[in-house]
N, C-alpha and C positions, 0 to 999 in steps of 0.2 A: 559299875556297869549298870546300863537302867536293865529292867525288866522284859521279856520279851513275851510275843503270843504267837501261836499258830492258828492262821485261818481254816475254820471248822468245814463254814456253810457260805454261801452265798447267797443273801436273804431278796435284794433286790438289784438288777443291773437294768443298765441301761448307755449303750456306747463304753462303757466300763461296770465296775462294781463299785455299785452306790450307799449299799448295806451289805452288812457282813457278819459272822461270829467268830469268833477267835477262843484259845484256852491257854492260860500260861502252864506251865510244868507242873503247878501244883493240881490242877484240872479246874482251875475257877474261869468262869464263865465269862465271854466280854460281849460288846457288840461297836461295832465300828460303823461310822456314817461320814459318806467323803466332804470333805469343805471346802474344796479346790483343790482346782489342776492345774501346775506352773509346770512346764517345759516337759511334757510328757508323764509327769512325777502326781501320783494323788496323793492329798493329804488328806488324813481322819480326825475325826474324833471318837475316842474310845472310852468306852466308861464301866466297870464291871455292871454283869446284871446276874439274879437268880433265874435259875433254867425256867422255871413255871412263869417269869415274864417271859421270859424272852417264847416261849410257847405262846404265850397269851397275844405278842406283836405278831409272831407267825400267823393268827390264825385270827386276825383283825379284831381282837377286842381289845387292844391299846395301842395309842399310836405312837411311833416314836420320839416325838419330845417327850411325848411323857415318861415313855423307858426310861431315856436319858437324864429327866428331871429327879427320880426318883431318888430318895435317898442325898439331898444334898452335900450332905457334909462329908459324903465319898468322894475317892480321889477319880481324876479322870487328865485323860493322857490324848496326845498327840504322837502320831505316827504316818511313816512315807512308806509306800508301797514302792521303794526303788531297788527291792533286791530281788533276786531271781526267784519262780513263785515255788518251791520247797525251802525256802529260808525265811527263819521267825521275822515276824514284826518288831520292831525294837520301840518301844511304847517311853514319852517323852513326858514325864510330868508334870502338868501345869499349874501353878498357883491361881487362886483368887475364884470367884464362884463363878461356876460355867454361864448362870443364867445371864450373867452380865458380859459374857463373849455375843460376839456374832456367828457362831459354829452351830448352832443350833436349828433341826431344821422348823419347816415352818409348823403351823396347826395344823392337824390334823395330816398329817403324812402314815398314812397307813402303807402296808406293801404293797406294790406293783399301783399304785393310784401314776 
């Protein structure tokens, strides 16, 4: 069974939720950023973060690639937001190094920009 999280926060929206936080059951931290929408259904990408980032992107002195870039050799996960919204994220783990997907947002994306 993979892994799941629960959506914390809602860091940035826009016609949906575009940025997110999440915790799994042990209480570690994630952040989720959408990377499309097929048939009503968004998909993320999620990658753990320490709370002190993830404080530091709230409050615009990192911007999110670079959240996400941090830490390469950590694991990082894909997930759908198709299930009713009191039910965990069920997080899908991906091989090979994020930096080389296309999931990644652009430079400089800070929140609410």
């Amino acid at each position: 069974m993979n892994a799941t999280i629960r959506p914390t926060k809602v860091l940035d929206y826009y016609d949906g939720v575009l940025v997110f936080t999440g915790k799994d059951a042990s209480g570690r931290q994630y952040v989720g950023s959408i990377i499309d929408t097929s048939d009503g259904i968004d998909r993320y990408l999620v990658k753990g973060a320490a709370p002190k980032r993830i404080q530091d992107l709230e409050n615009g002195r990192i911007d999110l690639r670079s959240l996400l870039l941090e830490n390469p050799s950590d694991r990082w996960y894909l997930t759908y937001d198709g299930n009713a919204p009191d039910q965990p994220l069920e997080l899908h783990i991906q091989e090979g190094p994020l930096e080389a997907t296309d999931f990644l947002p652009s430079d400089n994306y800070f929140l609410g920009d």
